[in-house]
N, C-alpha and C positions, 0 to 999 in steps of 0.2 A: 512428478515434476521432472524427473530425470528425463523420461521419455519424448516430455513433449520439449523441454527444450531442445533435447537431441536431432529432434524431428526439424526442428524452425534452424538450426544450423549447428551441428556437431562441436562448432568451438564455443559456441553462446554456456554446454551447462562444462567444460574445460573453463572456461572466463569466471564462470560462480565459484567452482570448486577452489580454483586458485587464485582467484584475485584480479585485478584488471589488470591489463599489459599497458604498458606507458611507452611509449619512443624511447631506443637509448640509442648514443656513441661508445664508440671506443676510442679512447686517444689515450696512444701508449699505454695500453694496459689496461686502462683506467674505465671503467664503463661511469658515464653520466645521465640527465636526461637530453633529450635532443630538444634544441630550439626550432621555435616552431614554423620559424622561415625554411627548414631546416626536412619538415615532414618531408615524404616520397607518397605514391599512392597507397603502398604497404601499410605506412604509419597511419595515414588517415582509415585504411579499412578496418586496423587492428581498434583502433578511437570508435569508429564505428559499432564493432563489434560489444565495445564497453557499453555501451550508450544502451542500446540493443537488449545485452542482457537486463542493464538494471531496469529499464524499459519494462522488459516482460515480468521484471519480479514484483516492481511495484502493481503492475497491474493484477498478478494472479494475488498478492496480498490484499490488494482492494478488493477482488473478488470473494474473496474467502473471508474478510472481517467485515465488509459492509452490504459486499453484495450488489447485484446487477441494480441498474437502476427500476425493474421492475420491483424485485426482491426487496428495496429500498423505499420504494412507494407502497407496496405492502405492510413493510411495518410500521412506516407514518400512519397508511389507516388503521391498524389495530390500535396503536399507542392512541391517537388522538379519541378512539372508541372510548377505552378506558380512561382517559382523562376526562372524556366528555358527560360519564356515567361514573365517574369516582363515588363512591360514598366509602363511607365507614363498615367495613364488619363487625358483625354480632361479637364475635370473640376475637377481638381487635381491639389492642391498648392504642392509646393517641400516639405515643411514639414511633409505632409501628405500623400507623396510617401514614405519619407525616415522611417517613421512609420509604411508603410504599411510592407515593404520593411524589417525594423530590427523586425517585427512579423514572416514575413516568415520564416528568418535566426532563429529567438530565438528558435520555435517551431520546425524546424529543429535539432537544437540540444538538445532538451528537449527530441525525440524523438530517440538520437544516433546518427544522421547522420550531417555533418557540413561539412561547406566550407570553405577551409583556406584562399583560394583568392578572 
């Protein structure tokens, strides 16, 4: 992760590691945040650059917990396989069907797709 944000712009994994930059002044002394009549083009590339990182983090988080939308269609058709073909095992208590059973459904609808009946 380090690499590739580095690669999409060297201040994006600086911005992760330390936190977003905001506009500030200084009036006497004092540092505040800057009002937004107030930005320069600095201010807004620095804004920019926030946006940008969180941007690519949500997106590579998406990718890694849900997965591309191919990778996401894939496991709607196995899940709805197994939902389609549920039954009971042989050496399978009822609790531990109706468990297996509200996993299928839950991940089904984690994924978008759900069964009203």
């Amino acid at each position: 992760m380090t690499i590739f944000l580095q690669s999409l712009d060297y201040q994006l994994w600086h911005i992760v590691v330390n936190g977003p930059r905001m506009p500030t002044r200084t009036i006497e002394g004092v540092v505040s945040p800057k009002p937004e009549n107030e930005y320069n083009d600095n201010d807004f590339r620095m804004l920019q650059l926030n946006s940008k990182a969180k941007h690519v983090l949500f997106y590579l988080l998406e990718v890694t917990y849900e997965g591309t939308n191919q990778v996401k269609e894939s496991k709607i058709s196995m899940l709805v396989h197994e939902y389609e073909l549920f039954m009971m095992h042989n050496d399978e208590c009822i609790s531990d069907m109706f468990t297996r059973f509200t996993t299928i459904i839950n991940s089904l609808k984690n994924l978008g797709k759900s069964y009203h009946n």
